[in-house]
DODRENDREN-575727 format. One record per residue: residue number from 1; residue in three letters; x, z, y of N, C-alpha, C in turn. Coordinates in steps of 0.1 Angstrom, whole numbers, plus 2048, in hexadecimal, padded with zeros to 3 digits. Layout:
N
n / res / n.xx / n.zz / n.yy / ca.xx / ca.zz / ca.yy / c.xx / c.zz / c.yy
NUM / ALA / X / Z / Y / X / Z / Y / X / Z / Y
...
***
This chain:
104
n / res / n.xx / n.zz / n.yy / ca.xx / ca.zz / ca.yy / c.xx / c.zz / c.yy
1 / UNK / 10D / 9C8 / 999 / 107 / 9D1 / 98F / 0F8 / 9D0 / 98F
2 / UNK / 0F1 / 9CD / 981 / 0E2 / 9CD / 984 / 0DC / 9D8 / 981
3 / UNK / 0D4 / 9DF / 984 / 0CA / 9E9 / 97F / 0C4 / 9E3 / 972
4 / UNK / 0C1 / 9F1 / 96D / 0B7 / 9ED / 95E / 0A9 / 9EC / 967
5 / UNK / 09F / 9E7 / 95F / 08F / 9E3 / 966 / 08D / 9F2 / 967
6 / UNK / 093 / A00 / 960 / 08A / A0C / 961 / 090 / A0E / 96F
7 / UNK / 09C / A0A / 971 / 0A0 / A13 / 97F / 099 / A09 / 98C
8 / UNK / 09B / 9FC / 988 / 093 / 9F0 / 994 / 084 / 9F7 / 996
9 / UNK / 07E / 9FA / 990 / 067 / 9FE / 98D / 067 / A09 / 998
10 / UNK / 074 / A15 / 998 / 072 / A1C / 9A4 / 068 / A2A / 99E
11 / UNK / 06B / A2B / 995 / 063 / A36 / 98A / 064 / A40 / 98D
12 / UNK / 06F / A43 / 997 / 071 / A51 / 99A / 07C / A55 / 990
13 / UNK / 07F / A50 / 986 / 088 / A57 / 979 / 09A / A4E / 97C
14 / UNK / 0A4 / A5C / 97B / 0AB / A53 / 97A / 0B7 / A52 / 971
15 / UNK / 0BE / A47 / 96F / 0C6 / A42 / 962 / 0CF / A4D / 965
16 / UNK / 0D9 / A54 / 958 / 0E0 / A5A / 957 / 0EF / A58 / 95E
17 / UNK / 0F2 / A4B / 963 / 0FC / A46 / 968 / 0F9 / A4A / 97F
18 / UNK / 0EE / A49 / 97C / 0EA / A4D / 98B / 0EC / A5A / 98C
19 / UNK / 0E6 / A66 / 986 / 0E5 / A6F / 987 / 0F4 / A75 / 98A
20 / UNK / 0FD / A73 / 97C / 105 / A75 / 97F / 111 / A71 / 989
21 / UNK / 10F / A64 / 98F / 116 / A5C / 99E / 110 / A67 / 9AC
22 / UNK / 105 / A68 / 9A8 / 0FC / A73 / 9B6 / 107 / A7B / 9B4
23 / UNK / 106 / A88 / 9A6 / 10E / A97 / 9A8 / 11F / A93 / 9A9
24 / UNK / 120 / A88 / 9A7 / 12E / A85 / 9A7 / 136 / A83 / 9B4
25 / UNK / 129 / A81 / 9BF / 12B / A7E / 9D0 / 127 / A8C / 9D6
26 / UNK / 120 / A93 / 9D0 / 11C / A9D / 9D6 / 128 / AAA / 9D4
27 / UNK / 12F / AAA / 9CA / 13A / AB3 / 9C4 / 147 / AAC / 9CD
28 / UNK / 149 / AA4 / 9D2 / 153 / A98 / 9D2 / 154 / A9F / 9E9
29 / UNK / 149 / AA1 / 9EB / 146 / A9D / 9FA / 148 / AB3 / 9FD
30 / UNK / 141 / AB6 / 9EF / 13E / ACA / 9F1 / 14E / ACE / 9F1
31 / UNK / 158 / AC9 / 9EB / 165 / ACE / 9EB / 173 / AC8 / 9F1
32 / UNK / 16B / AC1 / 9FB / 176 / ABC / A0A / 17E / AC8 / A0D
33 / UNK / 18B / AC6 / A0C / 197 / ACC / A13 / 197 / ACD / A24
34 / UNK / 19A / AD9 / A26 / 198 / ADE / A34 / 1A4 / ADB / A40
35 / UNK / 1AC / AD4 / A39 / 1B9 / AD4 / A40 / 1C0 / AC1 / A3D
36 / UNK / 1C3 / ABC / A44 / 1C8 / AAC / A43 / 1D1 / AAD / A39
37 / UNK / 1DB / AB8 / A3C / 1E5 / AB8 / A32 / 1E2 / AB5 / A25
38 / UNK / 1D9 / ABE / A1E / 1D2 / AC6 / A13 / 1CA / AB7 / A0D
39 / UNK / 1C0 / AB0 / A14 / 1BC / AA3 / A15 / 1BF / A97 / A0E
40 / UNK / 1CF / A96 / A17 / 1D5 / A8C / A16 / 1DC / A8F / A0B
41 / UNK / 1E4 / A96 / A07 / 1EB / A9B / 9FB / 1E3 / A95 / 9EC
42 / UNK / 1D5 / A9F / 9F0 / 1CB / A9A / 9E0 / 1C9 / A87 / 9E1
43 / UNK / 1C6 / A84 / 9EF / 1C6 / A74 / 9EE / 1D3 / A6E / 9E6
44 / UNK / 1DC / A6F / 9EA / 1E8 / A6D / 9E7 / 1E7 / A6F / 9D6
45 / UNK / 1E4 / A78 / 9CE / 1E2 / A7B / 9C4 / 1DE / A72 / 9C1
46 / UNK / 1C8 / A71 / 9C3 / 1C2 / A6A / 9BE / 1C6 / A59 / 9BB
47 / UNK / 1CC / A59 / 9CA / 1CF / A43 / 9CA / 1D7 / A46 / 9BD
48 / UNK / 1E6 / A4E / 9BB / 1EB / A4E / 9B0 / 1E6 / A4A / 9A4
49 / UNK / 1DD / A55 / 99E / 1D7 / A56 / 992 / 1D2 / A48 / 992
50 / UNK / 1CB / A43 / 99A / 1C1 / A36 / 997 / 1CE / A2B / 993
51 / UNK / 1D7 / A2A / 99D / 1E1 / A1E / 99B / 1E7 / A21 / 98E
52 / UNK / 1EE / A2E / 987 / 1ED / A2C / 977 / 1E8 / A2B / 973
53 / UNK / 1DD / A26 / 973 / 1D2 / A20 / 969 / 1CB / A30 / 960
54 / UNK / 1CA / A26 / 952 / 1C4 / A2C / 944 / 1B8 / A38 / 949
55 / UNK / 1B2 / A35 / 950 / 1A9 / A39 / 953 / 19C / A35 / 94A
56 / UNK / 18F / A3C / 949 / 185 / A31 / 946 / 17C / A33 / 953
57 / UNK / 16E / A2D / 94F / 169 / A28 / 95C / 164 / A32 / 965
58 / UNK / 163 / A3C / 95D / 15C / A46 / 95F / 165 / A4C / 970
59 / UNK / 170 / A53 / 96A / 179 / A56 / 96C / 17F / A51 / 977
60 / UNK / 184 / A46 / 977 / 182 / A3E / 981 / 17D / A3F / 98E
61 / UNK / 170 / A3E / 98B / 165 / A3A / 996 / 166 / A49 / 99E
62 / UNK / 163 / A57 / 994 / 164 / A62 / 99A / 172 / A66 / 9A4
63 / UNK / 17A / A5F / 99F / 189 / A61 / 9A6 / 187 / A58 / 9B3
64 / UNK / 183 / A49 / 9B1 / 183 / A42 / 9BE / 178 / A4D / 9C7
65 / UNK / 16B / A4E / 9C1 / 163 / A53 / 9CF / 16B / A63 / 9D2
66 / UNK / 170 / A6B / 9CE / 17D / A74 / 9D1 / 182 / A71 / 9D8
67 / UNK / 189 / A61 / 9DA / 192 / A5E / 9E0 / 189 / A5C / 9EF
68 / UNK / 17E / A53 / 9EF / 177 / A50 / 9FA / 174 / A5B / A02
69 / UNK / 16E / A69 / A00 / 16D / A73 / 9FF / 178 / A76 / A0E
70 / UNK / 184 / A7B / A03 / 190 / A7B / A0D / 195 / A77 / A16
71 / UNK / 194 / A67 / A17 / 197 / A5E / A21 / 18B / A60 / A2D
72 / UNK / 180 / A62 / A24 / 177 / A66 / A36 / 17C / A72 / A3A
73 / UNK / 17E / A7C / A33 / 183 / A87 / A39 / 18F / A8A / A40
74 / UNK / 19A / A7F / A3A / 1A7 / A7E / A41 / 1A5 / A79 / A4C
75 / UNK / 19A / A6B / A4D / 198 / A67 / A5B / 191 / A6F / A64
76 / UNK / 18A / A74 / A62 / 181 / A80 / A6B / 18A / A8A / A74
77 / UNK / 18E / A90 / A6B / 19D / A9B / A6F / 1A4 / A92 / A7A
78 / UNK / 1A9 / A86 / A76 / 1B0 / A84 / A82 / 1A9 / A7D / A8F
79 / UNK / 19F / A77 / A8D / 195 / A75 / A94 / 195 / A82 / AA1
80 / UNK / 190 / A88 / A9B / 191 / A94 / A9D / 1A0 / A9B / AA9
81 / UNK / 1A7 / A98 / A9E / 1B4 / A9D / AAC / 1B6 / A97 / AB2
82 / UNK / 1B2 / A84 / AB2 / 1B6 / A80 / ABD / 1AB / A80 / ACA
83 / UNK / 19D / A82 / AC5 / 197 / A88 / ACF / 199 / A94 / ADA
84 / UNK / 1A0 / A9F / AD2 / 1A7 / AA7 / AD8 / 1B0 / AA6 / ADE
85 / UNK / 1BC / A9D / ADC / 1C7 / A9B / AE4 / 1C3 / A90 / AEE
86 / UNK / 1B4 / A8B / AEE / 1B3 / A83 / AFA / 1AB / A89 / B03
87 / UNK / 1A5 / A95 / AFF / 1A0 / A9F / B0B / 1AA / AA9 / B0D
88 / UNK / 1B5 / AAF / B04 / 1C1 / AB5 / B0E / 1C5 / AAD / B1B
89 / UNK / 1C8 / A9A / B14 / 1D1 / A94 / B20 / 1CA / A92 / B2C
90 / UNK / 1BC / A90 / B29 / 1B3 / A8F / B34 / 1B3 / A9A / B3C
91 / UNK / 1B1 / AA8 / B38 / 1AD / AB9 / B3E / 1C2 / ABB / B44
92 / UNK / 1C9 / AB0 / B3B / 1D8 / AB6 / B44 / 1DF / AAA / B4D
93 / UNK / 1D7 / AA0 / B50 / 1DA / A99 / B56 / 1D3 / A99 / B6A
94 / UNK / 1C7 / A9F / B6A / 1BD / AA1 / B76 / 1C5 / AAD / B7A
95 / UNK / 1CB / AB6 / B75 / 1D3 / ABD / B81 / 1DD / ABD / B83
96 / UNK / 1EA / AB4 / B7B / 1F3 / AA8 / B81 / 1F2 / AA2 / B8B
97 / UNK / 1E7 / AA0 / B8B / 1E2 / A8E / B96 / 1DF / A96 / BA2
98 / UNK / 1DA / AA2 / BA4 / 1D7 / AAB / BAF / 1E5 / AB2 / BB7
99 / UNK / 1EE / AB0 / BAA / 1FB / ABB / BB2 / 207 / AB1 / BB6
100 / UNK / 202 / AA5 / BB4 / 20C / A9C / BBA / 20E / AA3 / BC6
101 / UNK / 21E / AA1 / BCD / 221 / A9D / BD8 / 216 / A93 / BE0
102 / UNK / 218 / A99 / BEB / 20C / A8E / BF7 / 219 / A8B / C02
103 / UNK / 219 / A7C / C05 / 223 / A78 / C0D / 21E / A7C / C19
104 / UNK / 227 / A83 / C2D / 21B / A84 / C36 / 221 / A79 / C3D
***
């Protein structure tokens, strides 16, 4: 993709396709679903919609970064649990190892 020379000069001004890509990530990242379930469900949606097609570009692009959106968030959440379930196994494994039987 090339820039136009107004957006390359650094003018401070910007093309109407930017502005709207910025509010389009910023709306996209503000209404993350709070639950994996809830997440994955709208992902599931979104990949849908794109693979039927008849989209235009627009549309499109706002559905993929939706979709990206989600996928970090799906990944985080479990990220997430599995860091938890490896400080459960760790915090339930050290007083296991203490209550063994001792041979005399």
């Amino acid at each position: 993709m090339q820039l136009s020379p107004k957006a390359k000069s650094g003018s401070g001004s910007e093309s109407e396709f930017e502005k709207t890509a910025r509010g389009d990530q910023e709306d996209a990242r503000a209404a993350a679903p709070k639950s994996f379930e809830a997440a994955f469900a709208e992902l599931q949606q979104v990949v849908n919609q794109l693979e039927d097609g008849g989209l235009d570009l627009e549309q499109a692009l706002r559905l993929f970064d939706r979709g990206t959106t989600l996928a970090q968030t799906c990944e985080q959440i479990v990220d997430s649990a599995e860091l938890h379930v490896t400080r459960l196994t760790a915090e339930s494994a050290s007083p296991l190892a203490d209550a063994s039987p001792q041979e005399s």
